[in-house]
N, C-alpha and C positions, 0 to 999 in steps of 0.2 A: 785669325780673322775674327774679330768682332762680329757677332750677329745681335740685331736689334728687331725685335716684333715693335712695330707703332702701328696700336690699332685706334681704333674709333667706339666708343663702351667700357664700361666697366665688368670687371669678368666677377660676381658675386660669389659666394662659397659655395658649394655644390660641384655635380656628379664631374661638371667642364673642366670646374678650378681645378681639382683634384688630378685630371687627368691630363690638363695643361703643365700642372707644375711636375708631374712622374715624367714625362716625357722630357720637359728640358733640365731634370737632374740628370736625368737618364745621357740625353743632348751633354751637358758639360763634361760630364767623368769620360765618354769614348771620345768625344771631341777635343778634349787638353792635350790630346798626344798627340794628334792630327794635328794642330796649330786653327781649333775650332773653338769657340768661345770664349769668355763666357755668352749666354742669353740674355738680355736685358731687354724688360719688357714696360712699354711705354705705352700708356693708357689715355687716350685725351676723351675729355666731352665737351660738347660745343653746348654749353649753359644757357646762350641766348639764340637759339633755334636759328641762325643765320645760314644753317642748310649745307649744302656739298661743298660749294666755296668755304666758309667758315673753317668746316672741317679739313678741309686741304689745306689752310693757313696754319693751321695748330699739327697737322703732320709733319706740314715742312720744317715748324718750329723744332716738334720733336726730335728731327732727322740727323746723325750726325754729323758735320762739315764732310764733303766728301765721297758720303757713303756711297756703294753703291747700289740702288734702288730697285728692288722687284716688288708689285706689286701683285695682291690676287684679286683675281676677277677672270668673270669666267665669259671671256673674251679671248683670255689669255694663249700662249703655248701649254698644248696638252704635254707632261713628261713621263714617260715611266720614273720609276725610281731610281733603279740605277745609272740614265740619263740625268737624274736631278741631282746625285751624288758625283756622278764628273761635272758637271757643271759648278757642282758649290767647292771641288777642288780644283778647279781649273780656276776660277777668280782666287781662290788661296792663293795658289803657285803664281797667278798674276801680279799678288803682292797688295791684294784689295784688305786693306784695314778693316774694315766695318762695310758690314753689308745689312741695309735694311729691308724686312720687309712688313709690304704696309698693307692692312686691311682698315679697309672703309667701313663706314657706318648701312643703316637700313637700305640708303639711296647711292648704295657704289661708292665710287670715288669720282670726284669732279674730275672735267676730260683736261683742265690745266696741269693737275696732278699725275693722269694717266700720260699723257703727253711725255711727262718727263722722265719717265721710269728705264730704265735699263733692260725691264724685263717684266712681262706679263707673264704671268702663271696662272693657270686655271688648273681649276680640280673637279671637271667636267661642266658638260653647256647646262647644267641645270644650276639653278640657285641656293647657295647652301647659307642658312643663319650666319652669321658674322663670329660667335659664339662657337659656332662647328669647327669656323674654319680654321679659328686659333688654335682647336685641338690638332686639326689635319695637318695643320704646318709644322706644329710642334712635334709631331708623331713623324713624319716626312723629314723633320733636321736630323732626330734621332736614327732613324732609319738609312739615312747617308752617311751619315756618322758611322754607322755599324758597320755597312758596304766598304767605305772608303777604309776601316781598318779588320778588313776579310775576317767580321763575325759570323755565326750563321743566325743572325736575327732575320736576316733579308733571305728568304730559300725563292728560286725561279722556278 
């Protein structure tokens, strides 16, 4: 299963970049075996300020054919972890090619886009940077990744 980050931002170099790109090296090598990756990471900016709509057009654009859709926001379903790793093998074994998930810009995600999602995820009722959260997802694939092939990265 394909997984796809499409966010909203450019992720600049620094302490984020750094520890987005460790995590989904990390994500591809335990995930190959699993039938988990690779990560491809899709980046949009809405250049002419056209706001949450705009940016929901250029996610959709990113998304792709298919996929199935989680988005975060923290609206979302709360998961433990090892909840969030039968989930991401239960869509595997489902046979889901490509699974997206999508972070919005400053202003969330437009409620068209929210609407269509397969699945809200939050990562608690507080508001986390957009920047954070790519870390958090990216550390949370890895961390399934680990679960689903009984490392002891994940301890209870």
């Amino acid at each position: 299963m394909r997984v796809h980050l499409c966010v909203v931002g450019r992720l600049r170099a620094g302490p984020e970049r750094d520890l987005v790109d460790d995590y989904l090296k990390r994500f591809d090598r335990t995930g190959r075996a699993l039938g988990l990756g690779p990560v491809r990471v899709v980046e949009v900016d809405d250049r002419k300020g056209g706001g949450m709509a705009s940016e929901a057009e250029l996610l959709r654009r990113a998304l792709p054919s298919g996929a199935r859709l989680c988005i975060l926001d923290e609206r979302g379903k709360l998961m433990s972890s090892p909840d969030f790793a039968q989930t991401l093998g239960r869509w595997r074994d489902d046979g889901t090619q490509d699974m997206a998930f999508v972070i919005g810009g400053a202003d969330g995600l437009d409620p068209s886009l929210r609407a269509e999602a397969d699945m809200a995820l939050s990562f608690g009722q507080m508001v986390w940077p957009h920047m954070l959260v790519r870390v958090m997802i990216a550390e949370q694939l890895y961390r399934a990744a680990s679960i689903l092939a009984g490392s002891p990265y994940h301890r209870v």
